[in-house]
C-alpha positions in Angstrom: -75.6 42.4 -160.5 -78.1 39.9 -159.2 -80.3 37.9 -161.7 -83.1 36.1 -160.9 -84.3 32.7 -163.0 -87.7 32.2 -162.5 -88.2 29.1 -165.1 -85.1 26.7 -164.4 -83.3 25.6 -161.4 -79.8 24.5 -161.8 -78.2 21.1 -161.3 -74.8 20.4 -161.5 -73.5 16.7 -161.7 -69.8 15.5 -161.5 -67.1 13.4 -159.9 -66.4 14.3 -156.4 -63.9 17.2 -156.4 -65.0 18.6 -159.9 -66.3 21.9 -157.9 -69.8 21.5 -157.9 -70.6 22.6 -154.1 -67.7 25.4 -154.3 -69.0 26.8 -157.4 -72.3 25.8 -156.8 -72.8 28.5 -153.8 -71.1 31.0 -156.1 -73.5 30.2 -158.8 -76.3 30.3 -156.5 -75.9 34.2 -155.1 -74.9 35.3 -158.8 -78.3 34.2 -159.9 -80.2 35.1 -156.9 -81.2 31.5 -156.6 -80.9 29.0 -152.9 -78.6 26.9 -152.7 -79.3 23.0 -151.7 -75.9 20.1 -151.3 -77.3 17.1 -151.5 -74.5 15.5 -149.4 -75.1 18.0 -146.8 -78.8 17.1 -147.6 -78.2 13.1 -146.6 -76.1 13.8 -143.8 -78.5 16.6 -142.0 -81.2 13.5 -142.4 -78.8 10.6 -141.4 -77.6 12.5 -138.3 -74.2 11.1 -139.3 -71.2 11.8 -142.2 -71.3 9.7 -145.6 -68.5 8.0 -144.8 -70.0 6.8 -141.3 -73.6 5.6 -143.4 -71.0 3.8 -146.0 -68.8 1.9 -143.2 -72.2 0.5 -141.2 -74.6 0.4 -144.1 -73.0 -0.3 -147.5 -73.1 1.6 -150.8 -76.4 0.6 -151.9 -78.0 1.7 -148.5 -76.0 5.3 -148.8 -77.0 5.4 -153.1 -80.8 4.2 -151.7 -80.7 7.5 -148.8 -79.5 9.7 -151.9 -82.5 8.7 -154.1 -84.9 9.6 -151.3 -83.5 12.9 -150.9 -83.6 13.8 -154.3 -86.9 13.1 -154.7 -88.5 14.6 -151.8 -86.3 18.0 -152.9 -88.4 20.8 -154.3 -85.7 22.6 -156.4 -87.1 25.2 -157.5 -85.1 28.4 -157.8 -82.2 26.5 -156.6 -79.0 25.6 -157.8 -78.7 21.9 -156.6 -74.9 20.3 -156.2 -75.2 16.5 -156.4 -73.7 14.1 -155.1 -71.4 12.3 -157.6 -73.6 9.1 -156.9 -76.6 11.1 -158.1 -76.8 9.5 -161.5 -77.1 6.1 -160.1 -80.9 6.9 -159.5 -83.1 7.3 -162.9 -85.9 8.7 -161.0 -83.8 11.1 -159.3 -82.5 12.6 -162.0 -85.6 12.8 -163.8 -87.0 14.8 -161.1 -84.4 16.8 -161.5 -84.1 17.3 -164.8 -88.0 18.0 -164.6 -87.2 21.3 -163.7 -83.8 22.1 -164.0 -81.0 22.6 -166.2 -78.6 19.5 -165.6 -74.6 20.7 -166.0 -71.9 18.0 -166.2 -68.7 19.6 -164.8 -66.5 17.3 -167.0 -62.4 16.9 -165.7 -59.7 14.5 -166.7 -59.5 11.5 -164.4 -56.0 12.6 -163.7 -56.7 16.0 -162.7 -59.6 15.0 -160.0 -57.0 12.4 -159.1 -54.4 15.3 -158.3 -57.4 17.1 -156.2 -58.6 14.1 -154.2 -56.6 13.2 -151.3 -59.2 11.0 -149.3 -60.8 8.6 -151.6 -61.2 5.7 -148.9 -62.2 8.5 -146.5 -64.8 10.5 -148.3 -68.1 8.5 -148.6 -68.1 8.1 -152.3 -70.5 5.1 -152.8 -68.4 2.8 -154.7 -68.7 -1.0 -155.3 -66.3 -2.2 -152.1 -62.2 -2.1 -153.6 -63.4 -0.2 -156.9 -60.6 1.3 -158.0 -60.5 5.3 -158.9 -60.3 5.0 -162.7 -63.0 2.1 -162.7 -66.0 4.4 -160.7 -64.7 7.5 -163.1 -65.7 5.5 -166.4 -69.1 4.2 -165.3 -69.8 7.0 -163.8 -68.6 9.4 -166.6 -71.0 7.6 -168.9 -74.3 8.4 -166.7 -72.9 11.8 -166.1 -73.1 12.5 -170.3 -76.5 10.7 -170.2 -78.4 12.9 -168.1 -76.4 16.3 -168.5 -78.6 19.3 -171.1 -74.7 21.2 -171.1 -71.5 19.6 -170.7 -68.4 22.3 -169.3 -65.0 21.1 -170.1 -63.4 22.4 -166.4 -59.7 21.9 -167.2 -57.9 25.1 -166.9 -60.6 27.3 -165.4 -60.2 28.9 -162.2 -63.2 28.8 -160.3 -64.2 32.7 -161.4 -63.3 31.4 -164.8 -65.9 28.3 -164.2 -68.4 30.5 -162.7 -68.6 33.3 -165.4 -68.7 30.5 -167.9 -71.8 28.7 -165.9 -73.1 32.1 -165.8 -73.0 32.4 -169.4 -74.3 29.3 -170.1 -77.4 29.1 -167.5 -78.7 32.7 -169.0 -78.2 31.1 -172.6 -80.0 28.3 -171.8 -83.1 30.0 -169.4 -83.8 32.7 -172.5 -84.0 29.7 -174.9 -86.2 27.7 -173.2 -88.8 30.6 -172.7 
């Protein structure tokens, strides 16, 4: 069964490999809503990967490229997957929050630890040497900042996370009516 939201987009915000893009498109078709990766976003505008823009212009440049896509995105009827960066930039995520539901898909640092294979390799836009743990406590803290619903993701399959976001977006739409 499709459902459409008409009032609230969805964002989801998290560490890299916390699920946002692959439950993000699941989310997306459940709800009948589009749905926009940011990453994807920056790189389709950059003509080049994350990592490339992070090697040859610096974190900064690559969390300054993520601000401007954020704000130019109409979000609408979307469900938006961030990038982990995104709550680096207070007027990004007041945009987004402007018209969206903001989901924190909250994991262990060990477990995202366990699923991430190619920190130095990714394009995660991270002071140069910061260390895993170090980027997962200043960034948890913005994450619980600008999240409306925080999901505890440890020990849910990705149907499991996806019925429970579900849930929790059609909770939240009817109650904000």
């Amino acid at each position: 069964m499709c459902r459409t939201i008409t009032q609230k987009s969805v964002v989801l915000i998290g560490m890299p490999c916390s699920g946002k893009t692959t439950v993000g498109a699941r989310l997306a078709d459940a709800l009948g809503l589009e749905f926009v990766d940011t990453d994807r976003r920056i790189e389709h505008y950059i003509g080049d990967t994350l990592q490339n823009a992070l090697d040859t212009q610096g974190y900064m440049a690559l969390r300054q490229l993520e601000e401007k896509i954020l704000l130019k995105e109409e979000i609408k009827s979307k469900v938006v997957a961030t990038g982990g960066s995104a709550v680096y930039s207070q007027d990004g995520m007041n945009h987004l929050k402007s018209s969206a539901i903001v989901i924190f898909l909250d994991l262990p640092q060990h477990l995202l630890e366990q699923r991430m294979t190619n920190f130095s390799t990714r394009g995660i836009a991270r002071k140069p040497g910061q260390s895993f743990s170090s980027l997962f406590a200043e960034r948890r803290e913005l994450y619980l900042r600008y999240a409306d619903i925080q999901v505890d993701c440890e020990g849910l399959s990705v149907s499991q996370l996806l019925a429970k976001l579900v849930s929790l977006t059609e909770t939240e739409v009817h109650s904000s009516n």
